[in-house]
DRENLO-997097 format. One line per 8 residues: number of its first residue (from 1); for each residue x, y, z of N, C-alpha, C. Coordinates in Angstrom, 2 decimals, decimal comma. Layout:
NUM	X Y Z X Y Z X Y Z  ...
This chain:
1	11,25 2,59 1,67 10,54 2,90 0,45 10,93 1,88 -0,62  10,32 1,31 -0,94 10,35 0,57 -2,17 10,84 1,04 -4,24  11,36 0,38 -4,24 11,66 0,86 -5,92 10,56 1,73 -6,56  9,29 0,86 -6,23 8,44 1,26 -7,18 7,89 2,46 -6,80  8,24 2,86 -5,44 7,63 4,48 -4,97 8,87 5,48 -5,53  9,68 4,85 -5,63 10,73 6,27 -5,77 10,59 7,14 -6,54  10,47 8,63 -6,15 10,39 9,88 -7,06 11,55 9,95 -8,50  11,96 9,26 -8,58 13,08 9,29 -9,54 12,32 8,92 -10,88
9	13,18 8,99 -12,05 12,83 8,77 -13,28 12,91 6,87 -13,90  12,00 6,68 -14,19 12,23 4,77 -14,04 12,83 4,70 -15,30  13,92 5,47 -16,29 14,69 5,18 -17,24 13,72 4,73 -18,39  12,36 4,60 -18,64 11,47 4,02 -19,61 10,73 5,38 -19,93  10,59 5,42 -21,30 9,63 6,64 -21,80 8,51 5,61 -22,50  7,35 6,83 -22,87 6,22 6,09 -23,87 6,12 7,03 -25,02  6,34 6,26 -25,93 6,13 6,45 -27,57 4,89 6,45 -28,18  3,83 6,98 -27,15 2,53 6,64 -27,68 2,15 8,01 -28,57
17	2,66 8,90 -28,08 2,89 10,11 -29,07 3,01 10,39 -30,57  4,21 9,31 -30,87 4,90 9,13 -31,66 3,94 8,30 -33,17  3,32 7,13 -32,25 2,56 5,92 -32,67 1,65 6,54 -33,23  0,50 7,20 -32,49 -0,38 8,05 -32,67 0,07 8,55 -33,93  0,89 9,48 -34,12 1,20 10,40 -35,33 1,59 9,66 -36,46  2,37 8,56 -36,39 2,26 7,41 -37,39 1,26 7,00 -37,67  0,09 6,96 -37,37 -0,85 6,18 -38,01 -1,95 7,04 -38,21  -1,71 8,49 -37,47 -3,22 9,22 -37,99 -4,20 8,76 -36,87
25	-4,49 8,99 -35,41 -4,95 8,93 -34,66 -5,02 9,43 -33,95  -6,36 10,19 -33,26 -6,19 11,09 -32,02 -6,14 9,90 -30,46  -6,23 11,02 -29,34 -5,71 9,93 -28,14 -7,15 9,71 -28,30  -8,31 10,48 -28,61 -9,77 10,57 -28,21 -9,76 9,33 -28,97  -9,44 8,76 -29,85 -9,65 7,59 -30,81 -9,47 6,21 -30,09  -7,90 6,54 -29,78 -7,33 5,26 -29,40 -8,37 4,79 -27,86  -9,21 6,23 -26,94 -9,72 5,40 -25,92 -10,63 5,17 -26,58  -11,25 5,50 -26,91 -12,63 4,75 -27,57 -12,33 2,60 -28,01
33	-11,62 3,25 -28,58 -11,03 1,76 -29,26 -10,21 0,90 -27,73  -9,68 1,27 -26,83 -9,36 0,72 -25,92 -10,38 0,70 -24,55  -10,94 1,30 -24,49 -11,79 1,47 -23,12 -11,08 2,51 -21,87  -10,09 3,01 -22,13 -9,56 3,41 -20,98 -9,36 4,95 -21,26  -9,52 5,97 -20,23 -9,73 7,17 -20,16 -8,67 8,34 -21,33  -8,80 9,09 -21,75 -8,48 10,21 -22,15 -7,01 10,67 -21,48  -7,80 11,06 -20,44 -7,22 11,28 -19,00 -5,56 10,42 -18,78  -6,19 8,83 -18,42 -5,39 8,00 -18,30 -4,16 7,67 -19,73
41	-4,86 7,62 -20,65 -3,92 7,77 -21,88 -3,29 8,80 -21,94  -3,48 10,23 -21,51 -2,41 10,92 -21,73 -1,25 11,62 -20,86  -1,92 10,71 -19,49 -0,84 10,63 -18,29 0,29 9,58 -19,03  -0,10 8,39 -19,23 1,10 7,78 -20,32 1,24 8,16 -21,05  1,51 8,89 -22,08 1,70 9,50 -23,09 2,70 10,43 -22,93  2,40 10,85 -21,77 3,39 12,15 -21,29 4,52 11,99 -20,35  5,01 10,41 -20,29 5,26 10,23 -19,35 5,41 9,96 -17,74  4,26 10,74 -17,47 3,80 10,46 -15,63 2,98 9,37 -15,42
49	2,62 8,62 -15,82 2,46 7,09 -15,55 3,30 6,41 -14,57  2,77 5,95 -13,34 3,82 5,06 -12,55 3,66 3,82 -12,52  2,40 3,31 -13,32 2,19 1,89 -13,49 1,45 2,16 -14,58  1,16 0,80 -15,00 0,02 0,36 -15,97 0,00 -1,55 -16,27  -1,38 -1,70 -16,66 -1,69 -2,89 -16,80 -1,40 -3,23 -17,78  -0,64 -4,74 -17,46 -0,61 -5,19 -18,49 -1,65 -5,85 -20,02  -2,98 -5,60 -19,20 -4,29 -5,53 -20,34 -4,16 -4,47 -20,53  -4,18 -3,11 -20,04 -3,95 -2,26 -21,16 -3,10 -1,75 -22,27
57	-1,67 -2,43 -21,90 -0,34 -2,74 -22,45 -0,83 -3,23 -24,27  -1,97 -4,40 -23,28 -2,29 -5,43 -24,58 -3,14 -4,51 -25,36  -4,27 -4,10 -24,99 -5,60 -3,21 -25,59 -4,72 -2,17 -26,61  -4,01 -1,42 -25,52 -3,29 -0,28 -26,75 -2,31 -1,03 -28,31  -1,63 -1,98 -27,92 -0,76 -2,38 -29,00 -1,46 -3,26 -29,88  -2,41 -4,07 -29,78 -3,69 -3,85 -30,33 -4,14 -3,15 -31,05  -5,02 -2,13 -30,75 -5,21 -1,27 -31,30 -4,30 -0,19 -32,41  -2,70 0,00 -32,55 -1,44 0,66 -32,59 -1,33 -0,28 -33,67
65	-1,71 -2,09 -33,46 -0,69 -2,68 -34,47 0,73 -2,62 -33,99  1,05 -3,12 -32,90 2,20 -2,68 -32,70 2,78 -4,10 -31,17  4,15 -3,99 -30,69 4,69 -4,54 -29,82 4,64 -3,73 -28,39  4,82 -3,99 -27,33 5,34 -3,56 -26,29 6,67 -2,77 -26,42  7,49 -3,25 -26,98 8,79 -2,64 -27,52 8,63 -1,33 -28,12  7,78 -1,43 -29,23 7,75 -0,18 -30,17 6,42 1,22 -28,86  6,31 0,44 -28,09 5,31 1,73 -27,73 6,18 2,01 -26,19  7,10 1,20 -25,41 7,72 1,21 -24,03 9,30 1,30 -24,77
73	10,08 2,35 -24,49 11,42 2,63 -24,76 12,19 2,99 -23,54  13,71 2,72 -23,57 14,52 3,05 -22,63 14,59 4,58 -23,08  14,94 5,18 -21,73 14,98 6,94 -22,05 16,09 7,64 -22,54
């Protein structure tokens, strides 16, 4: 099994929660403005994300005004 399958916790949370509430934004907002699902935004959001693109990395912080840093944190 490879790293990237392991059931374990990958030590990284998402602050998109957080971001969101800083700026006055619903998730329904941010997809609109990014292209990418509801759905999919709030599987990251919540943590259960096991990947993501790095265009959407870009699209969201973008949109946020923001870094990779401020939206991807150690846990």
């Amino acid at each position: 099994m490879s790293p990237a399958e392991d059931e374990g916790p990958s030590g990284i949370r998402c602050r998109l929660d957080e971001l969101l509430a800083e700026r006055g934004m619903t998730l329904t907002r941010l997809s609109e403005l990014v292209g990418v699902s509801v759905v999919n935004l709030s599987v990251l959001k919540n943590d259960r994300a096991r990947a993501v693109r790095f265009s959407t990395l870009a699209a969201i912080c973008r949109a946020l005004d923001c870094e990779v840093g401020d939206l991807l944190a150690r846990a």
